[in-house]
C-alpha positions in Angstrom: 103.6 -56.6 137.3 105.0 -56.6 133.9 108.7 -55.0 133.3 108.4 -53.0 130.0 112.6 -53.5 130.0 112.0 -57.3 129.3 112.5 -58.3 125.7 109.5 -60.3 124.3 110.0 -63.7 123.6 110.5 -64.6 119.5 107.9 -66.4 118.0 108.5 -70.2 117.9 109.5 -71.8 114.7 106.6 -72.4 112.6 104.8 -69.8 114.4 103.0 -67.4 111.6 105.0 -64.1 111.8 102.6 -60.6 111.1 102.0 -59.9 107.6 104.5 -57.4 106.3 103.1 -57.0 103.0 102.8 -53.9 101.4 99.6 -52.3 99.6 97.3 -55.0 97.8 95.9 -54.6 94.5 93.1 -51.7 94.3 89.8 -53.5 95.1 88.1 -52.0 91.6 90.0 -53.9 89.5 88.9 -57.2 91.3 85.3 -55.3 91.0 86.1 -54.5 87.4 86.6 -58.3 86.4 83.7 -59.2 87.8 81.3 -56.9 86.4 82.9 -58.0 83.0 82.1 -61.8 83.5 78.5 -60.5 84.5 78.2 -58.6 81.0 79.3 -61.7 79.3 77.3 -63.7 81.3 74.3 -62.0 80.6 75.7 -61.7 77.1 75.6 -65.3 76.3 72.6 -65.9 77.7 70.3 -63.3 75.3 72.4 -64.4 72.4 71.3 -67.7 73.2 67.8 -67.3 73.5 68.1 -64.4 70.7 68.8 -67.4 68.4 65.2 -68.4 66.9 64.2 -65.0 66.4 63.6 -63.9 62.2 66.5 -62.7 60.4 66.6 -61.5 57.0 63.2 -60.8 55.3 60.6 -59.7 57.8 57.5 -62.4 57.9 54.5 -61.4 56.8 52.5 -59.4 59.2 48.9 -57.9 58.1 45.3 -58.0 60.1 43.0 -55.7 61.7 44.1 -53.7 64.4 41.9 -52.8 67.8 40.4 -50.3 65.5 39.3 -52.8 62.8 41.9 -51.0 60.7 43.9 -53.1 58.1 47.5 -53.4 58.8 50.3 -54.4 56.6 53.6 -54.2 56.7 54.6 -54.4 53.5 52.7 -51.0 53.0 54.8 -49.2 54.9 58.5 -50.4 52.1 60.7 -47.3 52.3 61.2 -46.3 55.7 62.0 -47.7 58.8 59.7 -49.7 61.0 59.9 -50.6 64.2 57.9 -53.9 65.1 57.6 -54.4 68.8 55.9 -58.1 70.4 54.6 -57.5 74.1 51.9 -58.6 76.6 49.5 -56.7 78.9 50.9 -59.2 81.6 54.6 -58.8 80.9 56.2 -56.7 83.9 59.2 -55.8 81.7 56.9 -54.7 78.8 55.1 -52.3 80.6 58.6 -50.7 81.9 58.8 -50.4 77.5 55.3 -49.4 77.0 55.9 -45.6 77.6 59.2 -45.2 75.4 57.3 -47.2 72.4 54.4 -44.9 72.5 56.4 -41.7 72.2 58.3 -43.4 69.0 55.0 -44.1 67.9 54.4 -40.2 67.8 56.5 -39.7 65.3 57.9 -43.0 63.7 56.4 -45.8 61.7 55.7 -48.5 64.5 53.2 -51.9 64.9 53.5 -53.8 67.9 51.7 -57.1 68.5 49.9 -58.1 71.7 50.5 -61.9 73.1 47.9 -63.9 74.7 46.7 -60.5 75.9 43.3 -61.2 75.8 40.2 -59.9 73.7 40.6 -56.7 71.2 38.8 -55.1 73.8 40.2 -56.1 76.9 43.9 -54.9 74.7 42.0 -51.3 73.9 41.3 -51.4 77.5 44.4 -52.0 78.8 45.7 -49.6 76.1 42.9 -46.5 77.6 43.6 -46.8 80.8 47.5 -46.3 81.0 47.3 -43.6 78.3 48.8 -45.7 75.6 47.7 -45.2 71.6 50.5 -47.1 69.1 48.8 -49.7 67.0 47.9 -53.0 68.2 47.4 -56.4 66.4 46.2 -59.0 69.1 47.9 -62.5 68.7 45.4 -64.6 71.6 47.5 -67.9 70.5 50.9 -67.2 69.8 51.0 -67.6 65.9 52.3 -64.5 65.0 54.9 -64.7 67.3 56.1 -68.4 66.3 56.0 -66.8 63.0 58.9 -64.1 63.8 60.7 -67.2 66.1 59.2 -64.6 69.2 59.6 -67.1 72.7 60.0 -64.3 75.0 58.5 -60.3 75.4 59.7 -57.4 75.4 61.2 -58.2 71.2 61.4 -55.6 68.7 62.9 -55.5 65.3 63.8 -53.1 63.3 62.3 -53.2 59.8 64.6 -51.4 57.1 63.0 -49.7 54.1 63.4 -52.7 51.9 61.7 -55.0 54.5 64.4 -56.9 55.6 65.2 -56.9 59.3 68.2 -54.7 60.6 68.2 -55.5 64.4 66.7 -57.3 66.7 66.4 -56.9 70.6 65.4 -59.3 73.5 64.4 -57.9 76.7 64.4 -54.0 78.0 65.4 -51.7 75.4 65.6 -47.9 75.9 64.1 -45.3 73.9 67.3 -43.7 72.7 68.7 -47.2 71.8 65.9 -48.0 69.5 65.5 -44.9 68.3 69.1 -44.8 66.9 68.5 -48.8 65.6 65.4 -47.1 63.6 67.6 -43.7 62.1 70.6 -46.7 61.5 68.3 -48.9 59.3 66.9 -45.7 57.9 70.6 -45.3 56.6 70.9 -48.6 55.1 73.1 -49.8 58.4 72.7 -53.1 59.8 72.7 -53.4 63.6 71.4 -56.8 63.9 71.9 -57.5 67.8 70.2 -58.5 71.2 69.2 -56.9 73.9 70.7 -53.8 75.5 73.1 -55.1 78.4 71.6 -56.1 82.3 68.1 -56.7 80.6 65.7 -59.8 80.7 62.7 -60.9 78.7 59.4 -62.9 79.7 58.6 -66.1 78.3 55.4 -66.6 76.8 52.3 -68.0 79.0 51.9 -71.7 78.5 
């Protein structure tokens, strides 16, 4: 049995002693650096693939919509426009769909469909998830390579002198895009990428 009276034996030399150390640092800051490499990460990466898109004058962009209505941008100089590039089988576009149809209520919009199929597999598509903004189909790509487009969700913002005032890559919220369009409407410029923590889909080979 074990006398309680008998001193323990001292740790040999070289022996690790127990840490004495005092309180580390808090945990959030090391959480903090982190999430700031992420943001930069992420960042880079959508400025980097943000790079081809249009700047300055918008392209041209006219043709019939799903309606057979003639579309043109330039008839819309003097206010705002929001031009939005998506597909029907883009995951992330349809997460947009519902926030670009609401701006479309009550703001000057055109969006362009990608390798979406035929006008009326689009007007389809469009019907049966309760969609209505205006649609011109792009089945191979040229009006995207046009506007330097290699990825959906994009959407520029078209000022009222037809000259591009932001561009995003990826996710975009409603609010966000809806402040880019009142910026331009201002005479602002906001050219930038996408909102933080969002992707965007490459186009279909």
């Amino acid at each position: 049995m074990r006398n309680d009276d008998t001193p323990s034996t001292p740790p040999r030399s070289g022996q690790p002693r127990p840490s004495q150390s005092g309180p580390g640092r808090p945990r959030w800051r090391g959480w903090l650096v982190n999430l700031a490499l992420v943001v930069l990460v992420i960042a880079g990466v959508d400025w980097w693939k943000s790079r081809p898109l249009a700047r300055g004058e918008a392209p041209p962009l006219a043709g019939l919509d799903l309606q057979g209505q003639w579309r043109d941008l330039r008839d819309v100089r003097g206010e705002p426009v929001l031009v939005h590039f998506w597909g029907s089988w883009c995951p992330l576009c349809r997460l947009m769909e519902g926030s670009v149809d609401a701006i479309a209520a009550d703001q000057r919009v055109l969006t362009v469909a990608l390798q979406s199929g035929e006008a009326a597999e689009i007007d389809a598509y469009l019907q049966d998830n309760g969609l209505a903004f205006p649609v011109l189909s792009d089945p191979d790509g040229a009006i995207a390579r046009r506007w330097g487009v290699q990825g959906v969700p994009a959407s520029f913002i078209i000022d009222g002198e037809g000259r591009i005032a932001a561009v995003t890559v990826g996710l975009s919220s409603e609010p966000g895009l809806r402040f880019r369009l009142w910026a331009a409407g201002t005479g602002a410029s906001l050219d930038s990428v996408n909102e933080p923590g969002t992707a965007s889909g490459r186009l279909p080979r």
